[in-house]
C-alpha positions, -999 to 999 in steps of 0.1 A, spaced: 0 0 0 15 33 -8 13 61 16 -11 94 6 10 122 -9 0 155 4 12 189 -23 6 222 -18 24 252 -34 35 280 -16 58 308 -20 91 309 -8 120 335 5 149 334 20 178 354 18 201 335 -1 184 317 -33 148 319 -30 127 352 -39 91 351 -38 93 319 -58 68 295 -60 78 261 -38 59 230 -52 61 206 -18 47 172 -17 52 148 13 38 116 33 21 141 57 3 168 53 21 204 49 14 243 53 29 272 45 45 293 66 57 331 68 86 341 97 88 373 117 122 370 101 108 371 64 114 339 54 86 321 37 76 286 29 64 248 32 64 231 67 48 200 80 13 210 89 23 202 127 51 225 132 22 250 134 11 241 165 43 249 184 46 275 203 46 309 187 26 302 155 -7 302 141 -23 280 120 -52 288 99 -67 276 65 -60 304 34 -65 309 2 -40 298 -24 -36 280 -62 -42 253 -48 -75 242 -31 -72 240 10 -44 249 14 -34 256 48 -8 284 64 8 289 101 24 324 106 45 328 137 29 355 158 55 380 156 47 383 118 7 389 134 13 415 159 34 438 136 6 437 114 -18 444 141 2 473 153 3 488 116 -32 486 110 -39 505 141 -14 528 132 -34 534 101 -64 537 117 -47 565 137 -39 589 111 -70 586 94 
């Protein structure tokens, strides 16, 4: 019997070779992408989203379901600038 493949693209960066690139990741177990406070973008296994730190929740994307985990970092810098925006206005 052969194991399910799970595939999901996702875009990746780094800063050495990937930028903005589209990743195409397929594995045994199911995967997500992710975004880092530090930038870097791209595909994990669906459970390193529920450490500590991150957030998983289901997004759009090309491909149907797929799912993403940001670290919380990434959310709270976006929370702050959208009240920020909401100030000047």
């Amino acid at each position: 019997m052969t194991a399910q493949k799970f595939y999901i693209e996702c875009y990746g960066q780094d800063f050495l070779l990937v930028n903005n690139d589209v990743l195409k990741c397929s594995a045994d177990v199911e995967q997500a992408c992710y975004t880092r406070a530090t930038g870097d973008k791209g595909c994990t296994r669906l459970e390193n989203c529920s450490r500590d730190g991150w957030l998983q929740f289901g997004g759009s994307g090309r491909v149907r379901r797929s799912l993403k985990c940001l670290d919380l970092n990434v959310l709270m810098k976006r929370i702050r600038d959208a009240l920020l925006q909401i100030r000047k206005h």
